[in-house]
N, C-alpha and C positions, 0 to 999 in steps of 0.2 A: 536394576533400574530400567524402567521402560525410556525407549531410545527413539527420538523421533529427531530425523534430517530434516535441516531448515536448508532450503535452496534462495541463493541472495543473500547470504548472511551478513553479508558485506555493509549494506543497505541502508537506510531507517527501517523501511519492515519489518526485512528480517532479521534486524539488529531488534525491537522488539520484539517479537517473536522466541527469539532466543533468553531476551531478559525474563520474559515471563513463562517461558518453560522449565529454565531452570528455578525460577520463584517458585513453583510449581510441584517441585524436584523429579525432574524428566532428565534424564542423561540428553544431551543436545549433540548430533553430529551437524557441526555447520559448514554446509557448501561454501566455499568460496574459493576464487582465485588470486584473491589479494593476500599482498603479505603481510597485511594489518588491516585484518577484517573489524578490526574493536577500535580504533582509531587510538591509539593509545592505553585505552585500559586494559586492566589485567583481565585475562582469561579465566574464565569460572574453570575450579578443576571437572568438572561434570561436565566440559566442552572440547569436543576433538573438533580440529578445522582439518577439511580432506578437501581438496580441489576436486572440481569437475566438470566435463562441458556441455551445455544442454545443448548442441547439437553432435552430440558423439552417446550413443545412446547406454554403449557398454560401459564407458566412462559410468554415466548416471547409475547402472545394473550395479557398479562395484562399491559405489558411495552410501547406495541403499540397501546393502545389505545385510541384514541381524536391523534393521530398523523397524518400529513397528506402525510407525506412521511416515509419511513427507506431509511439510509443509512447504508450497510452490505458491511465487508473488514473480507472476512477468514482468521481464526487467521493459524499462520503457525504452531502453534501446535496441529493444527488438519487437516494437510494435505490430509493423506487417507479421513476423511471426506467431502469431497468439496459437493458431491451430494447429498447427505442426507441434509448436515446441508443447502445449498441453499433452498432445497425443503420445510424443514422445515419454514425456516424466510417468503415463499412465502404463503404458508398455514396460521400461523399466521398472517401474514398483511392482506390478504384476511377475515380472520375471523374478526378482526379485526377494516376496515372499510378502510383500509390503499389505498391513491391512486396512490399509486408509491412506486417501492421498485427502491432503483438502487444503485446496487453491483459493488463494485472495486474489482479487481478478482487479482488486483497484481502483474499478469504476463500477459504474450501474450496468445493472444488465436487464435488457427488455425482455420485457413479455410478448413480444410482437417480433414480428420480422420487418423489415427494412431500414431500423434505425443504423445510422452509418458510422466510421470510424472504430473506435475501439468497442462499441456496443456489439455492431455485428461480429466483430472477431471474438468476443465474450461468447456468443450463444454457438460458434463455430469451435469455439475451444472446447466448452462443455458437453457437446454431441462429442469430439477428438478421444476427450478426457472418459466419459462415460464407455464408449463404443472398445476403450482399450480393456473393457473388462476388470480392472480396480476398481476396489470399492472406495467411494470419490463421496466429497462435499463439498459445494463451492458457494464462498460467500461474494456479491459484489458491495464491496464499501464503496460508500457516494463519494465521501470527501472529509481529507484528512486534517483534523486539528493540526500536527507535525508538520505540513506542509510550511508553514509558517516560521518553523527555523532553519530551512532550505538555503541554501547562496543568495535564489534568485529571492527569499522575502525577508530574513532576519535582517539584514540590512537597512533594507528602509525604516525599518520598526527600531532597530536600537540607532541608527544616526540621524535619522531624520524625521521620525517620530509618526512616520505613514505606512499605514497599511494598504497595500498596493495589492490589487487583485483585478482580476479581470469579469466581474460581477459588478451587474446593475446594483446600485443602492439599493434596491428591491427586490434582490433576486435572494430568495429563502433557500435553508439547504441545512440538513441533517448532519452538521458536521462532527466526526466522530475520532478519538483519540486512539495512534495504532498502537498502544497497550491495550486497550479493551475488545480490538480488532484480533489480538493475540488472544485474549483470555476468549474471546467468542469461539474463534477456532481451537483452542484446546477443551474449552467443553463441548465439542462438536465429537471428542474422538469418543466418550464414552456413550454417544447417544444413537444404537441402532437405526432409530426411525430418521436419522441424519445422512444415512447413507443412503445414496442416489439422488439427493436432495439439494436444488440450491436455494439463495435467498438473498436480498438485498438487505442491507444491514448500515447502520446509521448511527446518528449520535442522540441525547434524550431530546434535544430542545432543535426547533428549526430557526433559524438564525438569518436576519439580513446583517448585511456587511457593519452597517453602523453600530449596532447591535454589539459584534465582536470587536470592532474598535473602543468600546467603551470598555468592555473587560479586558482590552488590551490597557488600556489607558489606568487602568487601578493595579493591574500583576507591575507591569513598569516603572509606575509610580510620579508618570509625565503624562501630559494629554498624548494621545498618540488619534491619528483621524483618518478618517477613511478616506482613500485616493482610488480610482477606480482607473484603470490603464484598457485600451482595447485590446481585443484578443490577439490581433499582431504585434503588440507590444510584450503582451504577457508572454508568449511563444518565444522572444529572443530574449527576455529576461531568463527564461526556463535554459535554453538552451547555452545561451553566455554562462552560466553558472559552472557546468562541467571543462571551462576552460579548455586548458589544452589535452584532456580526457576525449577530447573529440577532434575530429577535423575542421578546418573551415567548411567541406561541401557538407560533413554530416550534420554540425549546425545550422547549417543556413536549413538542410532539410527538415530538420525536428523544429523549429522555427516555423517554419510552414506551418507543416501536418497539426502543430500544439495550435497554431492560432484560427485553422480551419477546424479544429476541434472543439475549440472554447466559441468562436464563433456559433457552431451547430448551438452547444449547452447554454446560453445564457438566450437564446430564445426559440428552442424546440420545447412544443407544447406538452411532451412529456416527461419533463421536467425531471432530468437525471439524476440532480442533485438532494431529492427529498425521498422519504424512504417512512411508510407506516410504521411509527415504531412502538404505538401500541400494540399491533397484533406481532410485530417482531419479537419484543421482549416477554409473549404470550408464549411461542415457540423458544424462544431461547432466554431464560429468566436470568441473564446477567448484569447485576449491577453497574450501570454506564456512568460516566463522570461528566459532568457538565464543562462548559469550553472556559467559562472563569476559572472553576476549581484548575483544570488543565492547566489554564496559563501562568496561574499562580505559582504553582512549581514547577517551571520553566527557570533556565537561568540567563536572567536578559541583558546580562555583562556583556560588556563591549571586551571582548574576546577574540584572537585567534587560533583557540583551541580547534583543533583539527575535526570534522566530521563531515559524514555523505553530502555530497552537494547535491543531489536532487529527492527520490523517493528512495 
């Protein structure tokens, strides 16, 4: 079986990621250092979990090898590091024997130089990532449908019937499910002209908030309505979420950085959140799922079954 490292396994990402490789039937080694990367579920036999540190490079060397891909999704608690840690995972795979690294960068990525925050770290990762010499493809997704069973949003949605997001009622956005974020990146490994390539990658339909509260409002089967919170509010909802996963000063800091971030996004003119997806799904012809179909099979019980509290 062809064997591809998922780094973050742990994750939503690359908890997806993993589901659709093995759906796939890809032998899966997944990164992680948790003792229960699957939150309870059982382990697909086609899945080895091997620990590793993406800042210990030989670690990474020993994770990646006999693999014939990685799949790399930056943890957001290691924001400042975007360029370092790329450069690293590309160095490792190169050492290693690795024939494709292809990184989900999580956000948009510009065509320009000076956009700030995680955009600039994107196009400093992707030079990092490229310059290591692995043959590389890097998609940026705008914005995740999954985001929505997070700590900081399933909450308000199953108890209090509001969709809370830090989006003007009018702010549109390609929002895209990270199964189909997964299946983009596995068709990406047989496609030569994919390499050295990146792209910004999106969901089919562009979406204002009301919009998705009303396809919230039919999968739940209650009115559920759009609540719009400021960016500093959204930043400590984000960061409250990983509880005691984090310190007091590291939340208060990701708190910040998330609210100066959403701040930039909901009114910089180049609009991070939307993504052509006609000429995308031109270059990459995979069928995408729309954010109803998504929400419908979602399980919107009032649950504390155990999963990732943030990305």
């Amino acid at each position: 079986m062809r064997t591809v490292a998922v780094i973050g396994a742990s994750g939503r990402q690359g908890g997806a990621q993993v589901r659709q490789l093995v759906k796939a039937g890809f032998a899966v080694r997944a990164i992680s250092r948790s003792p229960d990367p699957f939150y309870g579920e059982p382990q697909p036999e086609t899945v080895e979990v091997v620990p590793a540190d993406l800042y210990d490079e030989a670690s990474l060397v020993a994770a990646f090898e006999g693999a014939e891909a990685v799949f790399h999704t930056h943890p957001l608690r290691a924001r400042a590091d975007r360029a370092s840690i790329a450069g690293a995972v590309g160095r490792a795979a190169k050492t290693a024997g690795v024939n494709r690294v292809v990184w989900n960068t999580s956000s948009w990525i510009p065509d320009r130089p000076g956009d700030p925050h995680t955009y600039a770290g994107n196009t400093a990762g992707i030079n990092a990532l490229f310059r290591s010499g692995v043959g590389a493809t890097v998609f940026g997704s705008v914005l995740f449908m999954d985001n929505l069973l997070t700590n900081w949003a399933r909450p308000f949605i199953v108890n209090e019937g509001r969709f809370v997001y830090a989006h003007k009622p009018t702010t549109e956005a390609n929002w895209i499910s990270l199964d189909d974020v997964a299946r983009i990146m596995i068709h990406a490994l047989d496609r030569p002209d994919m390499e050295g390539a990146w792209m910004n990658i999106g969901g089919p339909e562009r979406l204002r908030p009301p919009q998705l509260a009303e396809a919230l409002s039919s999968a739940v089967g209650r009115e559920v309505r759009y609540d719009a919170c400021s960016p500093q509010e959204f930043g400590r909802y984000l960061a409250n979420a990983y509880g005691d996963a984090m310190t007091k000063e590291e939340q208060d800091a990701t708190a910040e950085q998330i609210g100066r971030f959403y701040e930039y996004n909901v009114n910089a003119p180049t609009r991070p959140f939307e993504v052509d997806t006609e000429e995308m799904q031109r270059r990459i012809p995979v069928e995408l799922e729309t954010f109803a179909d998504w929400a419908k099979r979602q399980d919107w019980r009032n649950t504390n079954a155990p999963r990732p509290p943030a990305g």
